[in-house]
C-alpha positions in Angstrom: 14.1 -83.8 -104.9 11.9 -86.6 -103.5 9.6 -84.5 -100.6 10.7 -86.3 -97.1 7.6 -89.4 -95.7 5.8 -88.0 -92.6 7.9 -91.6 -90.9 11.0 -89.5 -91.0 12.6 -89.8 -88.1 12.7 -85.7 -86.4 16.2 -84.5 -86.9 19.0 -84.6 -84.2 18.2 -81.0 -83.0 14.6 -81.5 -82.4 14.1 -81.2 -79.0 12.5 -84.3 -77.1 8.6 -84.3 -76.2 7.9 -83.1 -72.7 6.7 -85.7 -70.6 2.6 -84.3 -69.6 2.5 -82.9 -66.3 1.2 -84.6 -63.4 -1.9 -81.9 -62.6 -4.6 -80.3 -63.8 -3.2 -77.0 -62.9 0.2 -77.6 -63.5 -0.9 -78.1 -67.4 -2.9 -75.1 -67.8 -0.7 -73.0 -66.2 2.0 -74.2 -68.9 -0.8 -74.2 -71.4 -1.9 -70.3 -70.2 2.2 -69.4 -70.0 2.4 -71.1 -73.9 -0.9 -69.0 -75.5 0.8 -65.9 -73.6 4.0 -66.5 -75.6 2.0 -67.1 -78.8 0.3 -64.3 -78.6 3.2 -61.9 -78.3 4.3 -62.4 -81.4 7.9 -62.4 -80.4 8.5 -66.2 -81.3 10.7 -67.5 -84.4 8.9 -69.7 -86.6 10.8 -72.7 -85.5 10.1 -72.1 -81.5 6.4 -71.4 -82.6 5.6 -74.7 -84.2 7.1 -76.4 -81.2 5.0 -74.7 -78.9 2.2 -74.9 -81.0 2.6 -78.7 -80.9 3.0 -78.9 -77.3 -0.3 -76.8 -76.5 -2.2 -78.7 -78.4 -0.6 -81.8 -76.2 -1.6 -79.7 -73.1 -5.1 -78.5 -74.5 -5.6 -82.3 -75.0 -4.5 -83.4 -71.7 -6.9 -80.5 -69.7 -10.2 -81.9 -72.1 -9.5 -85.4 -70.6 -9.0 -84.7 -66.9 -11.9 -82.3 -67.3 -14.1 -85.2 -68.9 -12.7 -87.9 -66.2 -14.1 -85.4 -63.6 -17.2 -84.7 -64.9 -17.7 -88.5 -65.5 -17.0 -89.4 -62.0 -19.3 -86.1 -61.1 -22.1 -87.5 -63.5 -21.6 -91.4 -61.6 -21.6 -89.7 -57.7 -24.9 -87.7 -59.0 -26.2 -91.1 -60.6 -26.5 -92.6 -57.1 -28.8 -90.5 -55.1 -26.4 -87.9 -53.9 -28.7 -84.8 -52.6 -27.7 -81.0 -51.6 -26.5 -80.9 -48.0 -28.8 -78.7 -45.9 -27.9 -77.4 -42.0 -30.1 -79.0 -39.9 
């Protein structure tokens, strides 16, 4: 039996990929709710791949609004911003 090419289309009852969400927060509170659920052990196999799959979608989404921020921290710092002191 000829093994099935990773192009195979995911079968009908694959559920569809959850769009990202539209926050920070709002992903690593999924992402936090996901690793929860993982960790209980209570998951068929199936339900665990899936959610598998989607935290590392949400894990990947986090690193890169993390690194946006920190590059927009690095170009504010670039140009001479200093510590604000009372005066």
């Amino acid at each position: 039996m000829p093994k099935p090419s990773p192009t195979t289309p995911a079968s009908p009852d694959a559920p569809q990929a959850a769009p990202l969400p539209a926050s920070y927060e709002a992903g690593l509170q999924e992402l936090e709710q996901l690793v929860a659920e993982l960790e209980s052990g209570q998951l068929p196999l199936d339900q665990l791949l899936g959610s598998y799959q989607r935290g590392a979608a949400l894990l990947a989404f986090c690193r890169e609004r993390l690194q946006a921020v920190e590059d927009q921290i690095k170009v504010l710092d670039a140009n001479g911003l200093r510590a604000w002191t009372a005066e």
